[in-house]
Every structure is written in structure tokens, then in C-alpha cells.
C-alpha positions as CSV (number, residue, x, y, z in Angstrom):
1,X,-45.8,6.8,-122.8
2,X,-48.2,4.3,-121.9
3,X,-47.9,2.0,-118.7
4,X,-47.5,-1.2,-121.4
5,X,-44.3,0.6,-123.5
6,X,-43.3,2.0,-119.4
7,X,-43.5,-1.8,-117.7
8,X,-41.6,-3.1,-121.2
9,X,-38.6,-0.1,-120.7
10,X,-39.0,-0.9,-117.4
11,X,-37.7,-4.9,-118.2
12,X,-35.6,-3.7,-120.7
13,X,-33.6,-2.0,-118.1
14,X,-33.8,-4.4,-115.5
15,X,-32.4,-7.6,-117.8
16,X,-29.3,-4.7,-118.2
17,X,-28.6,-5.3,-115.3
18,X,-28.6,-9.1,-115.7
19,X,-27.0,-9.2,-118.8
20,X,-24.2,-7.3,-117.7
21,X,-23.4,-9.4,-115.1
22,X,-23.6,-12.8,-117.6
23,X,-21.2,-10.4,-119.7
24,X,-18.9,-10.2,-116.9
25,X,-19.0,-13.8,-116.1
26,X,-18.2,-14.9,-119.6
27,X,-15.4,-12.3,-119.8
28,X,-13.8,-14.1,-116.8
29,X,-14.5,-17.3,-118.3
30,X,-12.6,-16.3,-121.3
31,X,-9.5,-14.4,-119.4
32,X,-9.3,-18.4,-117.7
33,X,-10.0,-20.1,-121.1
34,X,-7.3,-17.6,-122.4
35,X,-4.5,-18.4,-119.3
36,X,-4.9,-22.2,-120.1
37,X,-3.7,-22.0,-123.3
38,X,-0.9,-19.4,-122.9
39,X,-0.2,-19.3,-119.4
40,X,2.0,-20.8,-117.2
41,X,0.5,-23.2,-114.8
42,X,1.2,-21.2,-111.8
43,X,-0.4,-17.7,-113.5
44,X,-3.1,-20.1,-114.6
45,X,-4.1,-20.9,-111.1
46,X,-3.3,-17.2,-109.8
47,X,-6.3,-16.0,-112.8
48,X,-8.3,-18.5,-111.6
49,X,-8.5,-17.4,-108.2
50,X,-9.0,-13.9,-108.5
51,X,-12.0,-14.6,-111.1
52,X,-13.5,-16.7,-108.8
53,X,-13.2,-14.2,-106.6
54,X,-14.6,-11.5,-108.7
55,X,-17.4,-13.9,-109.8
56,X,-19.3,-14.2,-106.6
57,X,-20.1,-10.5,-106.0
58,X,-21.9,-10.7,-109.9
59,X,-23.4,-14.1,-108.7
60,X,-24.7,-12.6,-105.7
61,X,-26.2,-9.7,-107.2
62,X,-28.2,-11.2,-109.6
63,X,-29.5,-14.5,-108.1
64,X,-28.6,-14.4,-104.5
65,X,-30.1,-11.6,-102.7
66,X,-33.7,-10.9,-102.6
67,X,-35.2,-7.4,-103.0
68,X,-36.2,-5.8,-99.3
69,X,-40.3,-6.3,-98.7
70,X,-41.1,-2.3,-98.8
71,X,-42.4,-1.7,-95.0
72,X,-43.8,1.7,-96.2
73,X,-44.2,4.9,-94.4
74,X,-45.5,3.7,-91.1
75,X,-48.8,5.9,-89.5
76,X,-51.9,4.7,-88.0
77,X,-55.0,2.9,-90.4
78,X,-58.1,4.3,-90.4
79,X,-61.2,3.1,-91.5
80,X,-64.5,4.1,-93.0
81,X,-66.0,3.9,-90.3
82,X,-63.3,6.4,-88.2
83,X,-63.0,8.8,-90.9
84,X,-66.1,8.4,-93.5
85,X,-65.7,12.0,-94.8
86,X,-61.9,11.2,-95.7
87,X,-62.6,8.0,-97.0
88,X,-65.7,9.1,-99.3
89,X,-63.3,12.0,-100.5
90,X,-60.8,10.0,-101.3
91,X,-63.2,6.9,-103.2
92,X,-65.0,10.5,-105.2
93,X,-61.0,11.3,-106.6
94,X,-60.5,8.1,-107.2
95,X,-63.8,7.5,-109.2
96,X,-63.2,10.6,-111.0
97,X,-59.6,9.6,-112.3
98,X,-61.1,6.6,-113.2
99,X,-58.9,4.0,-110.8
100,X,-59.3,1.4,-108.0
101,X,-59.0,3.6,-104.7
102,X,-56.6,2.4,-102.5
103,X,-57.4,0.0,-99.9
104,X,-56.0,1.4,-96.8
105,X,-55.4,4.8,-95.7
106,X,-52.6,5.6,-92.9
107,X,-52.0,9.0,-91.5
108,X,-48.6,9.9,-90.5
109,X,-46.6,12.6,-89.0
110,X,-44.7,13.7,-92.2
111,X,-45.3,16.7,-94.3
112,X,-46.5,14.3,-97.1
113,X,-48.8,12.3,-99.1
114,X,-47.9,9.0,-101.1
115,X,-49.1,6.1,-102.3
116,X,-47.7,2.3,-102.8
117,X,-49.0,-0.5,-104.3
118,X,-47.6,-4.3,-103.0
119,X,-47.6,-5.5,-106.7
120,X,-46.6,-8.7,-108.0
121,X,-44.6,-10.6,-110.3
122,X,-42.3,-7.5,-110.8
123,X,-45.2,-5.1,-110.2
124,X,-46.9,-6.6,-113.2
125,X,-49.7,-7.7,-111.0
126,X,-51.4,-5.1,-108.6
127,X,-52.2,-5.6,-105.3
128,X,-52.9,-3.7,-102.0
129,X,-53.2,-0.5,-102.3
130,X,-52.1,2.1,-99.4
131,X,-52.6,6.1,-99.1
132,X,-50.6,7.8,-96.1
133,X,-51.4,11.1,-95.5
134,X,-49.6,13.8,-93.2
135,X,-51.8,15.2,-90.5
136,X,-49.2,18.4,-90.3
137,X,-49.7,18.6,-94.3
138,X,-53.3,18.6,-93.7
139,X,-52.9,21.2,-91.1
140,X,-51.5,23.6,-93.5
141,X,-53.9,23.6,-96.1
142,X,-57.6,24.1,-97.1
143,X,-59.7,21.2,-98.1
144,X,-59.4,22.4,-102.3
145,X,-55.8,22.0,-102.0
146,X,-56.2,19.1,-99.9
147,X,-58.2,17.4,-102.8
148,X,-56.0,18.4,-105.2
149,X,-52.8,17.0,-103.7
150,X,-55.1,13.5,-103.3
151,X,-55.7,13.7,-107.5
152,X,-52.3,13.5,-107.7
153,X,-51.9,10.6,-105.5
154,X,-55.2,8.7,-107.3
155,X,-53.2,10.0,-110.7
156,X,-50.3,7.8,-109.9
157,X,-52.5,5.1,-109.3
158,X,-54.2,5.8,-112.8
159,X,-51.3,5.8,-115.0
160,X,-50.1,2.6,-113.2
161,X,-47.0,4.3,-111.4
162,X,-46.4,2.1,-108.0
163,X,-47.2,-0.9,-109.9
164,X,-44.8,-0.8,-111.8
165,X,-42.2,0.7,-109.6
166,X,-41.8,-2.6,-108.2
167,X,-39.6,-3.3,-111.4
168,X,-37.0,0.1,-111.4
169,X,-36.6,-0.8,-107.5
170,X,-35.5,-3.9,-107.6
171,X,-33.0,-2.7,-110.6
172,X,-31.7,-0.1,-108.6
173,X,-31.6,-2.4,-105.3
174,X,-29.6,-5.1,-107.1
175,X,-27.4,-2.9,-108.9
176,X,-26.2,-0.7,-105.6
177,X,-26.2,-3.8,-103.6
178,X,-23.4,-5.2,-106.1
179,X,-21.6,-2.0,-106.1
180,X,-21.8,-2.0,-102.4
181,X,-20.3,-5.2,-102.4
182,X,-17.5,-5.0,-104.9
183,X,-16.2,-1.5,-102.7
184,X,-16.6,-4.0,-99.6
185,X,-14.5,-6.1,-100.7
186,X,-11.7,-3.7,-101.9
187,X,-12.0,-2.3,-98.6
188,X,-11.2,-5.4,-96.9
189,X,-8.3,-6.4,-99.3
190,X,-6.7,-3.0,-98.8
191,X,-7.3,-3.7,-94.9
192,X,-5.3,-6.6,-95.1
193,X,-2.5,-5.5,-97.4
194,X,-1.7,-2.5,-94.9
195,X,-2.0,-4.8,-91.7
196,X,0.2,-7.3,-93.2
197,X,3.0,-4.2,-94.0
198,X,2.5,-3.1,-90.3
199,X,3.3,-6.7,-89.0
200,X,6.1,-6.6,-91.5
201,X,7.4,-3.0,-90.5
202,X,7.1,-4.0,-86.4
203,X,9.3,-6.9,-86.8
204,X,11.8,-4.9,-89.0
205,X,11.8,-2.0,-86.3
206,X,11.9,-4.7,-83.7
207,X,15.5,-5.9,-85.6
208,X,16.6,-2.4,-85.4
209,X,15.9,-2.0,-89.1
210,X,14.6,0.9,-90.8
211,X,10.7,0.3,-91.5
212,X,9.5,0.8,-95.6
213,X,7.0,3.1,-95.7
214,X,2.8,1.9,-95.5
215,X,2.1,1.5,-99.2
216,X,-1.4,-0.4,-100.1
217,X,-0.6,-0.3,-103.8
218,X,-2.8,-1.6,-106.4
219,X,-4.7,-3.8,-103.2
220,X,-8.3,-4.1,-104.1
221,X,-7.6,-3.0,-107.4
222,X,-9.9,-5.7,-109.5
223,X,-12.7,-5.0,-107.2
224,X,-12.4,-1.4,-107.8
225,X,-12.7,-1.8,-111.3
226,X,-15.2,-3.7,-111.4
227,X,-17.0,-1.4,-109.1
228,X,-16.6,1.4,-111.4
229,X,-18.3,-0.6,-114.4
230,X,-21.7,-1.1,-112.5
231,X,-21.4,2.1,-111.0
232,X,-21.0,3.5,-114.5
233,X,-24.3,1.0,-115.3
234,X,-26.2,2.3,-111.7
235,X,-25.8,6.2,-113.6
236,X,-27.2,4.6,-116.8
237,X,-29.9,3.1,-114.7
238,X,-30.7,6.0,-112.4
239,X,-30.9,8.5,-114.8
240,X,-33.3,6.8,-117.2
241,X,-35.6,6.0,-114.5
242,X,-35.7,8.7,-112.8
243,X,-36.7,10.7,-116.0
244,X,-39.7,8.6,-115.8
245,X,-40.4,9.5,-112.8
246,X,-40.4,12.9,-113.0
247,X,-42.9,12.7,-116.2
248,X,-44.9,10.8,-113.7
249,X,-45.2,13.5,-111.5
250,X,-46.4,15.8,-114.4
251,X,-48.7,13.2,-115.6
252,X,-49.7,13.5,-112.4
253,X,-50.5,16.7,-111.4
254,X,-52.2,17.3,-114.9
255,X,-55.1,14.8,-113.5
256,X,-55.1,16.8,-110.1
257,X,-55.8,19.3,-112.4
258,X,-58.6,18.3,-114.3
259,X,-60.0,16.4,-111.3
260,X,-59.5,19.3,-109.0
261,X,-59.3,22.5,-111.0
262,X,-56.5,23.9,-112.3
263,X,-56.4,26.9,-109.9
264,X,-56.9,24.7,-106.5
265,X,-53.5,22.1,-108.3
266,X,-51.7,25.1,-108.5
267,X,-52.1,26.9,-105.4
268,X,-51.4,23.4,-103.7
269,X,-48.3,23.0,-105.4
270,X,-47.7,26.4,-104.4
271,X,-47.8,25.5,-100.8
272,X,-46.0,22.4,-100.1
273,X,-42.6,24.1,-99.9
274,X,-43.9,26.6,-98.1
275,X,-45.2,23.8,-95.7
276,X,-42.3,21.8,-95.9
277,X,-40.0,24.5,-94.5
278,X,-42.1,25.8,-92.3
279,X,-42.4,22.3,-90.6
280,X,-38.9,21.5,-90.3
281,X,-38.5,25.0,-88.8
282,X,-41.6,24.7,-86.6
283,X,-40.0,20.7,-85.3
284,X,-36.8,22.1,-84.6
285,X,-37.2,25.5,-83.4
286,X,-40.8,25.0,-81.0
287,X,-41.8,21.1,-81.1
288,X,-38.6,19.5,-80.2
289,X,-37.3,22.9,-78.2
290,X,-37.7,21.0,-74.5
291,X,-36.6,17.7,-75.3
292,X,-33.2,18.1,-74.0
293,X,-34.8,18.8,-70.7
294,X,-37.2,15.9,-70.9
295,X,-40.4,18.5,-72.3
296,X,-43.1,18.3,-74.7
297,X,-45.5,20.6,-75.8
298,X,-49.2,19.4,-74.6
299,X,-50.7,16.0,-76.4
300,X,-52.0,16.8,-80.2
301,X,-49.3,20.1,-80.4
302,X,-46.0,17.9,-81.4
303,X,-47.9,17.6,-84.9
304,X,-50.4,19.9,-84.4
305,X,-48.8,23.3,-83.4
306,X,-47.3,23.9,-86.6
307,X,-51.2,25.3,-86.9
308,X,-50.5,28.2,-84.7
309,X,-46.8,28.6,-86.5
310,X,-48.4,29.0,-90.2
311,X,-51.2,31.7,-88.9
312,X,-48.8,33.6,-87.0
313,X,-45.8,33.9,-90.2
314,X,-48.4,34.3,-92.4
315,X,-46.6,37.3,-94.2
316,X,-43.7,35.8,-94.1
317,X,-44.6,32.8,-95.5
318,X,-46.5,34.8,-98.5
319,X,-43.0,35.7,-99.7
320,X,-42.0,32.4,-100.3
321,X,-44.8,31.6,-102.0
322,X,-44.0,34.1,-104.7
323,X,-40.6,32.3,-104.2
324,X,-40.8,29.4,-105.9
325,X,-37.6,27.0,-105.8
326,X,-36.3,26.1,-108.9
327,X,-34.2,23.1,-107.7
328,X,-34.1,20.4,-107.8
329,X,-32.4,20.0,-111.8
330,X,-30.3,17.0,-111.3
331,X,-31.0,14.1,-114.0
332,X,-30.8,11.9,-110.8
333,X,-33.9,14.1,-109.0
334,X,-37.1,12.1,-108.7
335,X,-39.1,15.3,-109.5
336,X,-39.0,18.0,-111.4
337,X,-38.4,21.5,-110.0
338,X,-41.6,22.7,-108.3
339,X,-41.7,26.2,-110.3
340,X,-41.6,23.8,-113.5
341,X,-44.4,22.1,-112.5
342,X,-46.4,25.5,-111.2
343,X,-45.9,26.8,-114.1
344,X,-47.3,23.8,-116.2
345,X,-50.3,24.3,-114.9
346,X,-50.6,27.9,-114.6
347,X,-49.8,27.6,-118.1
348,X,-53.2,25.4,-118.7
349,X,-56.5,27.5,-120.1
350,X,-59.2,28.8,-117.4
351,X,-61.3,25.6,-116.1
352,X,-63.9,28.2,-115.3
353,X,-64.1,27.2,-111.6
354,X,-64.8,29.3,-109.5
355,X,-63.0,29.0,-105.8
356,X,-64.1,26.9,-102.9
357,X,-64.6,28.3,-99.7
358,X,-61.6,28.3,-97.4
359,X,-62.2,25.0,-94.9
360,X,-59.0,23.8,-93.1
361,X,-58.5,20.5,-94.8
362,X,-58.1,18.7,-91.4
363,X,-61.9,19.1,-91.2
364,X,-62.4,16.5,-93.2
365,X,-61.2,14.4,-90.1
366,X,-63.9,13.6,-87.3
367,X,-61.7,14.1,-84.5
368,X,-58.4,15.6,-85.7
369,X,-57.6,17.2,-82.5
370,X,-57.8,13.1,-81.2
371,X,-55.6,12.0,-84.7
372,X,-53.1,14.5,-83.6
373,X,-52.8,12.4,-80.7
374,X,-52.8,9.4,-81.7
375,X,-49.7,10.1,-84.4
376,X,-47.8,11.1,-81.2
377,X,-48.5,7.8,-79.9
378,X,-47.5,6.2,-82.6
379,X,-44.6,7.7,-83.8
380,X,-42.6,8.7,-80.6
381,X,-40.3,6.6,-78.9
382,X,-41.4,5.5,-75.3
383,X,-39.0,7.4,-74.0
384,X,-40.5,10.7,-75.5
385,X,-43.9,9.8,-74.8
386,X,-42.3,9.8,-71.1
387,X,-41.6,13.6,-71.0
388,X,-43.5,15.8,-69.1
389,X,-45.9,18.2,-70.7
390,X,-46.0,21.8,-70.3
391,X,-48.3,24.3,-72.4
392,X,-46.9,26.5,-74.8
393,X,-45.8,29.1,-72.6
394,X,-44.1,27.3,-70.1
395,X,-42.5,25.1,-72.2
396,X,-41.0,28.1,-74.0
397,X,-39.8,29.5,-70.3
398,X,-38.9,26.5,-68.7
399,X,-36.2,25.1,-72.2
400,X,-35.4,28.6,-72.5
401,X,-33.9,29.0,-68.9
402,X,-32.0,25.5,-69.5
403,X,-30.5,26.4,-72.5
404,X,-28.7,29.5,-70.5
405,X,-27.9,27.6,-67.6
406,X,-26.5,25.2,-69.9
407,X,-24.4,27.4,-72.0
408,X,-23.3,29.1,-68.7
409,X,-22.1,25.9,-67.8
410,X,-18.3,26.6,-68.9
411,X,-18.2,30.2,-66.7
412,X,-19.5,28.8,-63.6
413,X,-16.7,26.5,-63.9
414,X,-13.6,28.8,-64.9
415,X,-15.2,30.6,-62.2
416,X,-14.8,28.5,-59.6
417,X,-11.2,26.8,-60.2
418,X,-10.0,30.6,-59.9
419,X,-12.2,31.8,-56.9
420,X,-13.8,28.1,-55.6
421,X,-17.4,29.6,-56.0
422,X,-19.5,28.6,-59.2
423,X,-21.0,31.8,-58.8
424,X,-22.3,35.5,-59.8
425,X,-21.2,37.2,-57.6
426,X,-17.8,35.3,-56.6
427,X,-17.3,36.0,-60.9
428,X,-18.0,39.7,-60.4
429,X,-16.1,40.1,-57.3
430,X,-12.5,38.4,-59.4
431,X,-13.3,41.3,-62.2
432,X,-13.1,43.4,-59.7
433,X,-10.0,41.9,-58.3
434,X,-8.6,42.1,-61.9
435,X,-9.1,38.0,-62.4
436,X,-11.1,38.1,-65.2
437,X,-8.1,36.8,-67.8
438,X,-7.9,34.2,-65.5
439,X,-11.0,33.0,-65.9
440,X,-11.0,33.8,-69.7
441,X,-8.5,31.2,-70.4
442,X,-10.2,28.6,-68.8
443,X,-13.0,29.4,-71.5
444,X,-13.1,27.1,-74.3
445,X,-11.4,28.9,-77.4
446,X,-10.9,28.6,-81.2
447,X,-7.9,27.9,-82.3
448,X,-7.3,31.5,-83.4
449,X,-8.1,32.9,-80.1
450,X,-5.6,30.4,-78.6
451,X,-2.7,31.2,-80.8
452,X,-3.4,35.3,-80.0
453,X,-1.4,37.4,-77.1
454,X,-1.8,39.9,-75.6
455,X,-3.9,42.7,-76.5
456,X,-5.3,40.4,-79.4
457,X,-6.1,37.7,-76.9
458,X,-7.9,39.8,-74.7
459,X,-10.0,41.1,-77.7
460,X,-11.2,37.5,-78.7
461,X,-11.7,36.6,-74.6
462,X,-14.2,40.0,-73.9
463,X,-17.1,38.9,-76.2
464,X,-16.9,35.0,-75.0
465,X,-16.8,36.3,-71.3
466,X,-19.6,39.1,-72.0
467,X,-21.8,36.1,-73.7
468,X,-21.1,33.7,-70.7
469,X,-21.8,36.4,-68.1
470,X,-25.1,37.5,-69.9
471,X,-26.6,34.0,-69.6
472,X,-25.7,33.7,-65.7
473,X,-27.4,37.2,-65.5
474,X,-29.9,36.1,-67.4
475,X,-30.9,33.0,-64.9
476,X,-30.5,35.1,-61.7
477,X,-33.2,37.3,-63.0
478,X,-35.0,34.4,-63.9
479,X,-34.5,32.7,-60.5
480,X,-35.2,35.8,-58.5
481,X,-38.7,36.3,-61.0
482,X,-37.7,39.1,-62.2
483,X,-37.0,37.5,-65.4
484,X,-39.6,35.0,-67.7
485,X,-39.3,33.7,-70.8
486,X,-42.0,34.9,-73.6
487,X,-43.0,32.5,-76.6
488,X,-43.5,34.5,-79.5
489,X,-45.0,32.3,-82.9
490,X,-44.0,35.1,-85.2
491,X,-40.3,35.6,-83.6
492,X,-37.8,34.4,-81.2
493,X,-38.7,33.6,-78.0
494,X,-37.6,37.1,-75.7
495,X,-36.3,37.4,-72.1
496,X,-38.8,39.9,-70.1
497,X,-37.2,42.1,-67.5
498,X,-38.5,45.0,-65.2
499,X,-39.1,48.5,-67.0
500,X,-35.8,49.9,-67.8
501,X,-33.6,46.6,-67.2
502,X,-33.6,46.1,-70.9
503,X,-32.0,49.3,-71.5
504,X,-29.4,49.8,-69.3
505,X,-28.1,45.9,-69.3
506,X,-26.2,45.6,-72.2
507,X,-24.2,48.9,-71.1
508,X,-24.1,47.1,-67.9
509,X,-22.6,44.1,-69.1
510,X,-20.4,45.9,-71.5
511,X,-18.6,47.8,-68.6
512,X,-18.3,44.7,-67.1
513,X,-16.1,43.2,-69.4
514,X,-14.6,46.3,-70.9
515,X,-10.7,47.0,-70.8
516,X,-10.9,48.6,-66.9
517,X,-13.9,46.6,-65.9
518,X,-16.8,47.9,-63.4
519,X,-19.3,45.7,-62.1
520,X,-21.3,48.7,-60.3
521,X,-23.9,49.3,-62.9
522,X,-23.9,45.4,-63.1
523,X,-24.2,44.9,-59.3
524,X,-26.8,47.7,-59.1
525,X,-29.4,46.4,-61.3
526,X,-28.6,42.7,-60.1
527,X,-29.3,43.8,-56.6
528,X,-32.6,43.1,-55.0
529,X,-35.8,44.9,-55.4
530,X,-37.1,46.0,-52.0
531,X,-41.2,44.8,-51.8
């Protein structure tokens, strides 16, 4: 479909909107008209009120609130003269699609690449064009791919995509924003209907009458319904947009293929869901691990580690490459499944190209260690860019050791309401003693555990107790230094003991928490090492 017959559909479904909303004014009009002639004056003015009521919310929609001024994606600009290698790559792609490159180019901190357009009279004029690019995408793949994924972008430019999204967004802002009102103002009616029965029902109480029961009713009702009639409209709406969209993104990736090869498109394609989840893994599982204790990894490494995460899963990561996700399939998904569109251009005839060699696509960058940097600034709060920083290592060790002192946090004090000691060995010496129920039921417990008794309960206290007293184990080894923390990028992070300690402790700590407890194979490998 060309961008003419797209910008005219486009209209089409955006005067929907507007026309259903004069449809619903003239329906009210004619209700009134209606009431005037056959109604009694005092259901007359009733009619009246309620449709002027239910007017203002179609009023508003369509004249009265303005579509929001897109603030984009955010990330730092960078100019030809910063990054001339990006830019020239970039203008080349853009050239070759046969489009205006855009005028701006932003990196950011997301595993992404986009393009906007501030457009015009309803996106029927173009205007300033922006590219933001993720540095952490760029981390994860080779400068081919890299070009391939910027085809794409310069492909939505070429078949006039973000100018004329301009028009679909402010359909689909105008329409939700009306919805949103109409359930707002249900809400409230409801709200007021169930105070005024409370007031009611404390004054008949007050009397020594018997309150009637909280009952809402039909409250609201009008707005309800006529929430449901643009909602059913907003369904219309979404899903015939959004099946332009998703031919977009094939239009799309067809010119990343012919710009870019056909073998390069696909192995990108290939590799941003593989990049996605490993970067949302990476954030939550190494980047972000300290920030409860006020840590970050060293400057560059928030973004930039995910580096050392993608060469060290490398296997693991193959797998899901072969694993291509066939979701999403909704008709209300922007884009279409990413093995559909893999296999679209799998399915295209040899180009002939041969492959480029492998260069990390953040070598296109001058200074990408210094970018890396500079999207940390930019991005993190002040408070974040506050933390300390540790290297890899001792970041791993030092959040790590919180984390256990932290979820020891509950035994230390059970421990001490029943023995007055937050401690180790004031915990081992009342297991000894026979205390160690005691302490259990201070523990925090589900609510099966807390309906059990007995020999049940005892069952679901032993693996809560053995878990708690692990963890305090685990940061007196630490404290004495007989204990560190390792940072693994291709596994969990481990805790390293002495030679034979990680043997014999979980027997240990299963004896100590076992039906007739002993603490001696505990105590023995807790005592102290002579030097």
C-alpha cells in the first residue's frame, strides 16, 4: 500500500473517531428533542441533565484536549564531528534506500533502535528527523548486523512510516483519553452513590435501626455505556492500525535486506531476542546486583558489561537463537512474530554476498568505552550516579554478603527475643538447649505452615531454620575470611570456602536442624583455624 492510499486510511480512521462522537451528540440531541414532545416536564429536565452530562466527555475528546508533544526516547546527541564513522554509515543507508537521513542521532541505554519524525499538519508534512540507537544493542552485535538493523530504521523513513504516524497516534490518543474519561466519571458517580448510602446507613444505625445493605446499583451506568461504545470503536481502531504497522515492519526489513544483504537482515533479526533477554537478565542479575547496598559496577560497565555476559553464555545463548519466539500473534501487536519475519527473509533467493568480517559494531564509535559513560551520566538518577564503585569482583562479593546478612535478618532476631543475643553461637547454643521451635515460630511463615501442628509444623519450620542458619554461617565465614564471594559470567555467583568445607557443611547444617539436633560438626568447622 502506498504512503498516499496509507495517509488517506489513515484520515479515514481518524474522522471515525470524530464522526462518532457528532453521532453521539446528535443522538442526545434527539433523546431531548424526543422528551420535549412526549415527556413530562420534570423527565424533560432529568434527560436534559444527564445528556449534558454525557456530552462533555465527547466534547472534550474531540476538540478540547490536545495530542501530547512526543518527548522521544531520551539519550545523548552526537554529531558528525563526535562520531563521523556512525554518521557516514548511517547517511550511506540512507542514500541507498533512497531517503532523507535523519537529522539527529541520540544513543541511549536501551536494547533498541528507532526512528521518529516531528511531522506536521497530522504528519502530512515531515520534519526533524531523529535516530536513537542502543549502545548495549550495539554491544551485542557485529557491524553487518548493525547495518542491517539501521536499513530497517532508514526503510521506515522510506516508505514514509513516522510521518504518518503522527495521524494513528493522535486517533488512538483521543480515543483512550475519552474512554478514560467516560470510566472516570462512572467511577466517581459510583463513589458518591455508595458514600451517600453510608451516610444514610450511619444515621439509621445511629437510630437503632437496622442499616440496608451498600448497593451502588445502576450508578454510573450511562457513562459505562457509553464507555463501552468507544471502547468497542478504540478495538476497531487499534486493530486496523496496528495491522499497518506490522506490514511496516516487513516493508521494512525487506529494504534491510536489499540494502544490507539478505543473510546479514536475517542473522540480525536473529539476534535481537537473544540480546533483549540477555540484557534484561544481565541488568537485573549483575548491573543492578549492588544497588540495594548503594554499588555500581565501575563507569562504562552499567551498559557496557553486558559485553562480557554475551561472550561468556555464548552456548547458551546459541540455543535460543535456533529458538526463535513465535509470539507475539495478537491483532493488537505492533509487530509481527520475529520467526515470521526470519523466515521472510530466509525465504528470499541468495543475494550472492558473501559475509563481512566479524567487527563489533560499537567500533563504529570513536570512543565507545567514553559513550558507555556518558549514557550512565545521562540516564541515571543522581542518586545512582552517587553510589560507590567497585570492580566486578568485589562488587559481586561485597552485594553478595549483603544479600545473606540481609535475609538472615529474621534469625538473628527470633534469636535473640529467645536467648537476648543476635547471634551464631547464642543460636547454636538454644538448639542445643532444645530451643530451636522457639525460635522457629518467631520465623515468618506461610499460611500453611502456620495452620500445621505438631510433627507437620516442625517439618515446614526445619528447612526455613536450615536456610536462615546457612546464611548466618555463610557471613561468619565471610567475616572471619575464610569465606569470598566468586563472580562467575557464565553461572551464579558461588561462595568459596577452605578445601573440604564445601563438603561436609550441608551434612553439618542438616544435623543441625535435624529431629535430635547436634551442632558439633557445625561448631567444629565454624571454629577457628589456628595460623
Amino acid at each position: 500500500m502506498g504512503a498516499s492510499l496509507r495517509a488517506a486510511r489513515a484520515l479515514v480512521l481518524l474522522a471515525g473517531f470524530y464522526l462518532l462522537g457528532l453521532g453521539m451528540l446528535a443522538l442526545l440531541g434527539a433523546i431531548d428533542w424526543a422528551a420535549t414532545e412526549w415527556a413530562p416536564p420534570s423527565i424533560f429536565l432529568k434527560l436534559y441533565i444527564v445528556s449534558a452530562l454525557l456530552a462533555i466527555p465527547v466534547v472534550r475528546g474531540m476538540f478540547m484536549l490536545r495530542t501530547p508533544k512526543d518527548e522521544g526516547m531520551g539519550g545523548i546527541p552526537v554529531t558528525d564531528a563526535h562520531e563521523p564513522r556512525l554518521w557516514a554509515a548511517v547517511r550511506e543507508l540512507a542514500a541507498e534506500v533512497g531517503t532523507r537521513a535523519p537529522d539527529e542521532i541520540r544513543l541511549t541505554a536501551d536494547m533498541n533502535a528507532a526512528v521518529s519524525e516531528d511531522a506536521r499538519l497530522l504528519g502530512l508534512v515531515g520534519g526533524t528527523r531523529r535516530l536513537y540507537l542502543g549502545l548495549p544493542l550495539m554491544a551485542g552485535l557485529e557491524e553487518a548486523q548493525l547495518r542491517a538493523v539501521l536499513a530497517h530504521e532508514m526503510g521506515h523513513y522510506g516508505n514514509a512510516d513516522t510521518r504518518l504516524s503522527g495521524i494513528t497516534e493522535r486517533g488512538r490518543v483521543q480515543v483512550v483519553r475519552t474512554i478514560a474519561h467516560f470510566e472516570e466519571k462512572a467511577g466517581s458517580t459510583a463513589a458518591k452513590e455508595r458514600a451517600r448510602q453510608e451516610k444514610k446507613a450511619q444515621k439509621a444505625v445511629a437510630k437503632g435501626k437496622k442499616a440496608k445493605e451498600i448497593d451502588e446499583g445502576g450508578a454510573g451506568f450511562t457513562y459505562r455505556v457509553m464507555a463501552r461504545i468507544y471502547t468497542a470503536y478504540a478495538h476497531f481502531y487499534m486493530r486496523a492500525t496496528l495491522a499497518g504497522s506490522r506490514r511496516q515492519e516487513l516493508a521494512a526489513d525487506l529494504a534491510a535486506a536489499r540494502i544490507a544483504g539478505r543473510d546479514a537482515t536475517a542473522s540480525a533479526l536473529r539476534e535481537i531476542p537473544v540480546l533483549d533477554a540477555a540484557h534484561g537478565f544481565y541488568l537485573e542479575s549483575y548491573a543492578t546486583l549492588g544497588t540495594e547496598f548503594g554499588l555500581l559496577p565501575p563507569q562504562g560497565e552499567v551498559f557496557g558489561g553486558v559485553r562480557r555476559l554475551l561472550a561468556a553464555r555464548s552456548e547458551e545463548l546459541d540455543e535460543l537463537r535456533r529458538e526463535l519466539p513465535t509470539e507475539p500473534s495478537s491483532p493488537y501487536d505492533s509487530h509481527p512474530s520475529m520467526a515470521e519475519r526470519v523466515a521472510r527473509i530466509e525465504a528470499l533467493p541468495d543475494d550472492g554476498r558473501a559475509a563481512e568480517p566479524a567487527r563489533p559494531a560499537l567500533g563504529l564509535l570513536e570512543a565507545p568505552d567514553q559513550a558507555l559513560a556518558a549514557i550512565e551520566r545521562a540516564v541515571l538518577t543522581d542518586e545512582a550516579l552517587g553510589f560507590r564503585r567497585l570492580d566486578w569482583p568485589e562488587l559481586v562479593h561485597e552485594s553478595m554478603t549483603g544479600f545473606f546478612e540481609r535475609d538472615a535478618e529474621p534469625l538473628r532476631r527470633a534469636t535473640a527475643q529467645v536467648t537476648g543475643a543476635p547471634t551464631l553461637a547464642a543460636l547454636l547454643d538454644a538448639i542445643d538447649r532444645g530451643d530451636s521451635g522457639r525460635i522457629a515460630d518467631l520465623l515468618p511463615k506461610s499460611e500453611e505452615a502456620r495452620a500445621a501442628t505438631g510433627r507437620a509444623a516442625r517439618e515446614f519450620a526445619r528447612p526455613v531454620l536450615r536456610r536462615g542458619l546457612s546464611r548466618l554461617v555463610a557471613v561468619e565465614f565471610v567475616r572471619d575470611g575464610r569465606g569470598r564471594w566468586q563472580l562467575s559470567w557464565s553461572d551464579a555467583a558461588t561462595l568459596r570456602l577452605p578445601h573440604g568445607y564445601e563438603e561436609e557443611l550441608p551434612a553439618a547444617l542438616d544435623a543441625a536442624v535435624a529431629e535430635r539436633p547436634d551442632t558439633e560438626p557445625l561448631r567444629k568447622l565454624l571454629a577457628p583455624v589456628a595460623s
